[in-house]
KOLDRENLUM-868858 format. One record per residue (C-alpha): residue number from 1; residue in one letter; x, y negated, z. Coordinates in nm, 3 decimals, always signed. Layout:
<pt seq="NUM" type="a" px="X" py="Y" pz="Z"/>
...
//
This chain:
<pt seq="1" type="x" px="-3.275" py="+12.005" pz="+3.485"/>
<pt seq="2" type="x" px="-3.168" py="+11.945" pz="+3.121"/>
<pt seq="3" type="x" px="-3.235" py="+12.291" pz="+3.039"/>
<pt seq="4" type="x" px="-3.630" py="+12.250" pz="+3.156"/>
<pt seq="5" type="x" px="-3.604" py="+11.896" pz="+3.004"/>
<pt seq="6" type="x" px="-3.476" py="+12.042" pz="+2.640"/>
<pt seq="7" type="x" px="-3.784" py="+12.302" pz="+2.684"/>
<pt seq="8" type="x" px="-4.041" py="+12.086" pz="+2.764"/>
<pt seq="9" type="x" px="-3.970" py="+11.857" pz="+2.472"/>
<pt seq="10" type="x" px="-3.954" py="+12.136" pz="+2.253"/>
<pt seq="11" type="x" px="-4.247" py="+12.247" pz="+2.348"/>
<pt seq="12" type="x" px="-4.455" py="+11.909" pz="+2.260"/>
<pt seq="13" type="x" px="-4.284" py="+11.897" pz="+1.931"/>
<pt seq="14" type="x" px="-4.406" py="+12.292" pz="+1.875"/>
<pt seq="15" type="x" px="-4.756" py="+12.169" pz="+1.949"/>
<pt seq="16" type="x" px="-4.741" py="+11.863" pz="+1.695"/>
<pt seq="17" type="x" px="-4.584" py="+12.029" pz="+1.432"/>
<pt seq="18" type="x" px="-4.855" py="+12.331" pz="+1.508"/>
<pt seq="19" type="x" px="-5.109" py="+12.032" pz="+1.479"/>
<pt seq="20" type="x" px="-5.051" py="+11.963" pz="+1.131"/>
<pt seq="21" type="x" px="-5.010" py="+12.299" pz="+0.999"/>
<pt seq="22" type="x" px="-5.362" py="+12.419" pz="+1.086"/>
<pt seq="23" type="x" px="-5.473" py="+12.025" pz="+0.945"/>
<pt seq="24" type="x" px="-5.257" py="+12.129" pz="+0.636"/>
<pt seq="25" type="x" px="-5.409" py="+12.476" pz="+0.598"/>
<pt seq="26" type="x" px="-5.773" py="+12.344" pz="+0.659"/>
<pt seq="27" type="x" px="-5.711" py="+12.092" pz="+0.393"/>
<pt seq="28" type="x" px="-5.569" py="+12.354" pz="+0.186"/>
<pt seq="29" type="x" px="-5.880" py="+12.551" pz="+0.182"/>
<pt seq="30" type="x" px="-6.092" py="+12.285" pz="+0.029"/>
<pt seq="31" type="x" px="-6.246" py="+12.122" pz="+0.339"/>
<pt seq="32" type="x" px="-6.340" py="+11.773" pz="+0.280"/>
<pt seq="33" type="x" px="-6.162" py="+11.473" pz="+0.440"/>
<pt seq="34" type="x" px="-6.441" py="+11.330" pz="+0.567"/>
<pt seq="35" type="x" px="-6.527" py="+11.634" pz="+0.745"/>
<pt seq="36" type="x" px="-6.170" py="+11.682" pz="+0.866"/>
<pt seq="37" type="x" px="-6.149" py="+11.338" pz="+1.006"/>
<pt seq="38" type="x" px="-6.453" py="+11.435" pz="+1.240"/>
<pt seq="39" type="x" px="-6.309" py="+11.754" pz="+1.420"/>
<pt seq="40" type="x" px="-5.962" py="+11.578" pz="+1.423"/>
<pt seq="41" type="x" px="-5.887" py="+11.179" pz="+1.523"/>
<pt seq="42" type="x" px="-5.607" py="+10.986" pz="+1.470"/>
<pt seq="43" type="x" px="-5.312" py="+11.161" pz="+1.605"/>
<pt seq="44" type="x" px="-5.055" py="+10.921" pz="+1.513"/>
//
């Protein structure tokens, strides 16, 4: 079980982290905030 536990966390932290690199790259570009803060909330 702490094998599938270790993978399962890892995985979450692989989706947050993939989170804010597509925020980062879309910001990056030259997108606007205020149009950024409409396709993605608060994810804090």
């Amino acid at each position: 079980m702490e094998a599938g536990d270790l993978c399962l966390r890892l995985g979450r932290l692989g989706r947050i982290v993939l989170i804010y690199l597509a925020i980062g790259i879309i910001w990056g570009l030259g997108v606007p905030p205020s149009r950024l803060k409409r396709c993605y909330g608060d994810i804090r």
